[in-house]
C-alpha positions as CSV (number, residue, x, y, z in Angstrom):
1,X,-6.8,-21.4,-25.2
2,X,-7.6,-19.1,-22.0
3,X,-7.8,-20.3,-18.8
4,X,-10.2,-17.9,-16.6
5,X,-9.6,-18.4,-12.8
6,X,-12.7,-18.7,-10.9
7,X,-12.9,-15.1,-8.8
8,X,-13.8,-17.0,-5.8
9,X,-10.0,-18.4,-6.5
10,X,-8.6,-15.4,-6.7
11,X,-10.1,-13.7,-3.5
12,X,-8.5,-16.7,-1.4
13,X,-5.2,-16.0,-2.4
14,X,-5.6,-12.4,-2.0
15,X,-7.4,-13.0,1.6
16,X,-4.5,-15.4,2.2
17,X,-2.0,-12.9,1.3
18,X,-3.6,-9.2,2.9
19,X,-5.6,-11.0,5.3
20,X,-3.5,-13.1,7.6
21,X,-4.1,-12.4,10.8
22,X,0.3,-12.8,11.6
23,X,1.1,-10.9,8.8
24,X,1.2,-7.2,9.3
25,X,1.6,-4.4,6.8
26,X,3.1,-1.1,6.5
27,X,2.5,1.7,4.8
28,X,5.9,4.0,4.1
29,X,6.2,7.5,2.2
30,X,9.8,7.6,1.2
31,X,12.2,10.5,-0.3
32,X,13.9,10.3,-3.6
33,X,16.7,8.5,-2.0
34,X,15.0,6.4,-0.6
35,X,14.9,6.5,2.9
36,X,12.0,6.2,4.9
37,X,10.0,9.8,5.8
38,X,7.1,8.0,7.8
39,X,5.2,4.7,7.9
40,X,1.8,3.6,9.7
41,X,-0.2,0.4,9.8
42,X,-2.8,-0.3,7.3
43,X,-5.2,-3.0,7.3
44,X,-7.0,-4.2,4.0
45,X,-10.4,-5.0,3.1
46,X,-11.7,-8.7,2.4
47,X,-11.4,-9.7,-1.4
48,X,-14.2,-8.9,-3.8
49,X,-14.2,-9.4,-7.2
50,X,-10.9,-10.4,-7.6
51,X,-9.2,-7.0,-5.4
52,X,-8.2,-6.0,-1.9
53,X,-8.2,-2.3,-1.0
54,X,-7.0,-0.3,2.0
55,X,-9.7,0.0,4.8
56,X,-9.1,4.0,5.3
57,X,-7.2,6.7,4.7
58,X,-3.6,7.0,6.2
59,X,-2.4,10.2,7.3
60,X,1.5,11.1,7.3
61,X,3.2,14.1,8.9
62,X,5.5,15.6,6.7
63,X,8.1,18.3,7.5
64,X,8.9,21.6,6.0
65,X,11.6,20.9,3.2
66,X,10.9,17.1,3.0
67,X,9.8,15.8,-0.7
68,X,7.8,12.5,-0.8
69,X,8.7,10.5,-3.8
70,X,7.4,7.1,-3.4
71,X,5.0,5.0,-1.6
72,X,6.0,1.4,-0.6
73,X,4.0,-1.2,1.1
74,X,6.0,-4.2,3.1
75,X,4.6,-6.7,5.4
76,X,6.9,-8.5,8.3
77,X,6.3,-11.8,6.4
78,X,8.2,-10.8,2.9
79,X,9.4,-7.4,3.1
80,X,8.5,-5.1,0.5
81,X,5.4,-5.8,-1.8
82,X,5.0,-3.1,-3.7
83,X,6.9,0.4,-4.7
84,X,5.1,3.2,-6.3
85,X,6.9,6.1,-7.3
86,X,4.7,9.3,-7.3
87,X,5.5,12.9,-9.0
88,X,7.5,14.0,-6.5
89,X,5.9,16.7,-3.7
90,X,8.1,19.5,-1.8
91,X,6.4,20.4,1.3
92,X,7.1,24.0,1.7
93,X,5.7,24.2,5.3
94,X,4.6,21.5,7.6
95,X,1.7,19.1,6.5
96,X,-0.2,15.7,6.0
97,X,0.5,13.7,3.0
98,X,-2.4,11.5,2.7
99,X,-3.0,8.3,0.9
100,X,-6.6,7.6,0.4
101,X,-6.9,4.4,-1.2
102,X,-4.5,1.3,-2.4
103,X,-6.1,-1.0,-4.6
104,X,-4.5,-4.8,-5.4
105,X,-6.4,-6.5,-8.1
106,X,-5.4,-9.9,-9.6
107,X,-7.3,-10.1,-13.3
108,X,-9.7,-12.8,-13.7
């Protein structure tokens, strides 16, 4: 037997979760040994359909020499949420590594 979870369910908790309005979350680009490159704010959409998403783009300076590796999202309330290691990218001049969307999604 399946038990489906209403959506409306599942877009409380996420709204409970990304949505808090004392919970604030960060957005880091990190190096393969893990420290810390840059990090901005990022503020999340209300849930729909069972997913939260970023509400723009963040933009992070990156110096000449510096490879991003991962992505990793923490809030002040539990620390790291998620890690997301990426195919790693050497900058060979100064840039902007962008992020353009995250996307949380509980299934229903």
């Amino acid at each position: 037997m399946a038990i489906k979870i209403a959506t409306t369910v599942l877009n409380s908790t996420l709204n409970a979760i990304f949505n808090e309005a004392e919970v604030v979350f960060t957005c880091e680009i990190r190096n393969s040994g893990g420290s810390t490159i840059a990090s901005g704010t990022i503020d999340f959409t209300n849930a729909s359909n069972g997913q939260v998403q970023l509400v723009s783009s963040i933009f992070f300076a990156v110096s000449s020499g510096v490879t991003v590796a991962s992505v990793v999202v923490t809030n002040n309330a539990i620390g790291t949420v998620l890690t997301e290691p990426i195919t790693p990218e050497t900058f060979t001049a100064n840039g902007t590594f962008t992020i353009n969307d995250i996307i949380v999604s509980l299934a229903t």
